[in-house]
N, C-alpha and C positions, 0 to 999 in steps of 0.2 A: 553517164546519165545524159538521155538527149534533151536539146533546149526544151521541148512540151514539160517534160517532168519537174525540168528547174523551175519554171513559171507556175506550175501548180504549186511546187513547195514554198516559191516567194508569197503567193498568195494564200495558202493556209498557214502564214506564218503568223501568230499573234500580232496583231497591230500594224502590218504590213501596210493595208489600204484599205483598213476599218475606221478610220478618224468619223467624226460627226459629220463632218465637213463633208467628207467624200461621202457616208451615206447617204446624205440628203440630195448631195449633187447627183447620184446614180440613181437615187429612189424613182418610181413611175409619179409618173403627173399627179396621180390621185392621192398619192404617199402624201406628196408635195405639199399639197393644199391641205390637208389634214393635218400637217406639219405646222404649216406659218397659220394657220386654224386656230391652233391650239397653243403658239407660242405669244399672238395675239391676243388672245385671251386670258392667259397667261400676264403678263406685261400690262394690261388693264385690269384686272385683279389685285395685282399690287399696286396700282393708280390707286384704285378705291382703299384699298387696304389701309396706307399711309392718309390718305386724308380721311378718312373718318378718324383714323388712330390723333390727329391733329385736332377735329372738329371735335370729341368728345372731349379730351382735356381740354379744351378753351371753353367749353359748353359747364366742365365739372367748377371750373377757378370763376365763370359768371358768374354759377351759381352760389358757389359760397363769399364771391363779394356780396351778391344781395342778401345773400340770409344775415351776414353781417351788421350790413344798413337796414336790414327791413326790423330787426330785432334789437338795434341799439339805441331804441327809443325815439328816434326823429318822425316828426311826423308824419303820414301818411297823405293831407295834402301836400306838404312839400316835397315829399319820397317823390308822387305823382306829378310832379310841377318838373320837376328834374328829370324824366323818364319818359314825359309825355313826348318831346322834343325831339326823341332819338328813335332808331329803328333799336328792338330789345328781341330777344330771343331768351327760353325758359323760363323760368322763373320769373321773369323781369316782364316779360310777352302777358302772362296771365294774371302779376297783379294791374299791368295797365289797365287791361280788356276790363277787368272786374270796376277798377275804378269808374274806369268811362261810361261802364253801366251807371254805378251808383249815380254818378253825376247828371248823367242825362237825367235818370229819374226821379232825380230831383230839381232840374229846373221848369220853371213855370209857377203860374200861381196852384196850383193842382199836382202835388206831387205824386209820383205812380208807387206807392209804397206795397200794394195789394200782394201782388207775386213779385216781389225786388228778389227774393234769395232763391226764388226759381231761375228768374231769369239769370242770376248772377254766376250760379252753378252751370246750367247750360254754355256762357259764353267762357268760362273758365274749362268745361269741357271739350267743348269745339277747341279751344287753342291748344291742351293738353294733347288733343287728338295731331292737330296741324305740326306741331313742336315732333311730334314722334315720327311721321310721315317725315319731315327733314331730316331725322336724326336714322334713318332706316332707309333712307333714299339710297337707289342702287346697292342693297345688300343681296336683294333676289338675285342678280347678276353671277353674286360669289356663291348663292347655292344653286345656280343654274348649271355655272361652270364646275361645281362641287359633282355637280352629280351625274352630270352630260359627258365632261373629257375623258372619263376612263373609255366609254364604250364609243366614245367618238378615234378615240386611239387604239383601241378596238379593232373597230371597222378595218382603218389604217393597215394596223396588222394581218388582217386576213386577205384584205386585196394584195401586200405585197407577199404575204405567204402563195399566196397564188399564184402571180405572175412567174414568185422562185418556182414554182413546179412546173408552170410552163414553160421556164428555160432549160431545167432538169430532163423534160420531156422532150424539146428541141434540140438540144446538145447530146441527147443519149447518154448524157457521163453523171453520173450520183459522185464523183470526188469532192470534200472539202469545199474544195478552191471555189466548182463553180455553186455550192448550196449554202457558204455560209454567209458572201455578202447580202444574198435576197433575203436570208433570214432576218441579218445583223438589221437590214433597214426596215423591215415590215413590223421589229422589237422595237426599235427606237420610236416608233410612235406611239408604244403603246408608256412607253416611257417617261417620251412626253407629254403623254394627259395624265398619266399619274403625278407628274412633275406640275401643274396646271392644278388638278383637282383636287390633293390633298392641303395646300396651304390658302386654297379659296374655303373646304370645308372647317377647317379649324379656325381660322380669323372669321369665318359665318357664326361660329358659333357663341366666338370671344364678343365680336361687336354686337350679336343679338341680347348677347347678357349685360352688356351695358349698356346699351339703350335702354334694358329692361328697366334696370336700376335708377336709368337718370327717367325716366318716365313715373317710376316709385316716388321720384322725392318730389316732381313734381305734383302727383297725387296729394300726397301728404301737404304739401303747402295748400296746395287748394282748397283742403281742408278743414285747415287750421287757418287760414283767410276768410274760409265764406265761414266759420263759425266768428269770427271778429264780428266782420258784417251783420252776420243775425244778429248779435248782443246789442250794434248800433240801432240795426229797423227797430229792432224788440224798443229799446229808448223812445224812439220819436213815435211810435205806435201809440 
């Protein structure tokens, strides 16, 4: 067997010099960058992933410390004396806001009673709105890359599917040896946007539904606070 034919055979030999490693390093420039593209983005997707996965269980355990203190009777200015001091987020964010209304609207010799539980639902709204906008910060990112890396690895694979034909076509030889590295690496990107955009689309999906949820109970408080409220204006009315 003369040396050409050994070297074709070491090279259509499974696993020969198909490692990752090597296909990236032989890939064409534009492989390349499609490559560390999408391993990028990739690698910040799970950045986001884990921190919200953090920021919603610390957002879930706020919350049900206040619903604890807000419902075991203590009072409400002193809930608010305790709360005012601090920076709060959920729950804790929309009874301040509500309070600080009431409060305004009540001091002076001329209390503003008229529209109190309009106004009070408004700024209970607007925070309800800002709470969610935090808690949904950079999620478009994970359906961006959800939905963009397959066909950005795509791409990837057709330019090196190309280039393999142009070397096909250059060398005159259709053997193994020289069509399966061009292939091997024009797949592997399409591999890694699949790699990239299925665990960006399912943790899209996971943290949309619990934002949804912790924006639900938020609802609900707000509620069941601004009908407090009424029952008080209703009083001093």
């Amino acid at each position: 067997m003369n040396p050409e034919a050994v070297s074709e055979v070491a090279l259509a030999t499974p696993g020969a010099s198909l490692s990752f490693l090597s296909l990236f390093f032989e890939a064409d420039i534009v492989v390349k960058l499609v490559m560390i593209g999408l391993l990028m983005a990739s690698i910040w997707s799970w950045a986001i992933i884990f921190d919200k996965i953090v920021l919603y269980r610390r957002t879930r355990k706020q919350m049900d410390r206040f619903e604890n203190v807000f419902w075991s009777g203590q009072s409400l200015e002193d809930l608010y004396k305790s709360l005012s001091t601090r920076a709060n987020n959920g729950m804790a964010a929309l009874f301040v806001a509500a309070m600080r209304e009431w409060k305004r609207s009540h001091e002076g010799q001329r209390p503003a009673i008229a529209s109190l539980q309009q106004r009070i639902d408004r700024v209970m709204d607007l925070n309800i709105t800002r709470e969610v906008e935090r808690l949904q910060k950079r999620l478009m990112f994970l359906a961006t890359v959800g939905a963009a890396a397959p066909f950005i690895g795509l791409f990837g694979t057709v330019w090196g599917i190309m280039n393999s034909f142009t070397s096909i076509a250059a060398s005159k030889n259709t053997s193994l040896a020289v069509v399966a590295p061009g292939i091997a690496e024009a797949l592997l990107a399409t591999g890694i946007g699949l790699m990239a955009a299925i665990p960006a689309v399912i943790a899209y999906n996971k943290l949309q539904s619990d934002s949804g949820k912790l924006a639900a109970r938020m609802e609900g408080f707000a509620d069941e606070f601004s009908a407090i409220l009424s029952r008080r204006i209703d009083e001093r009315v």
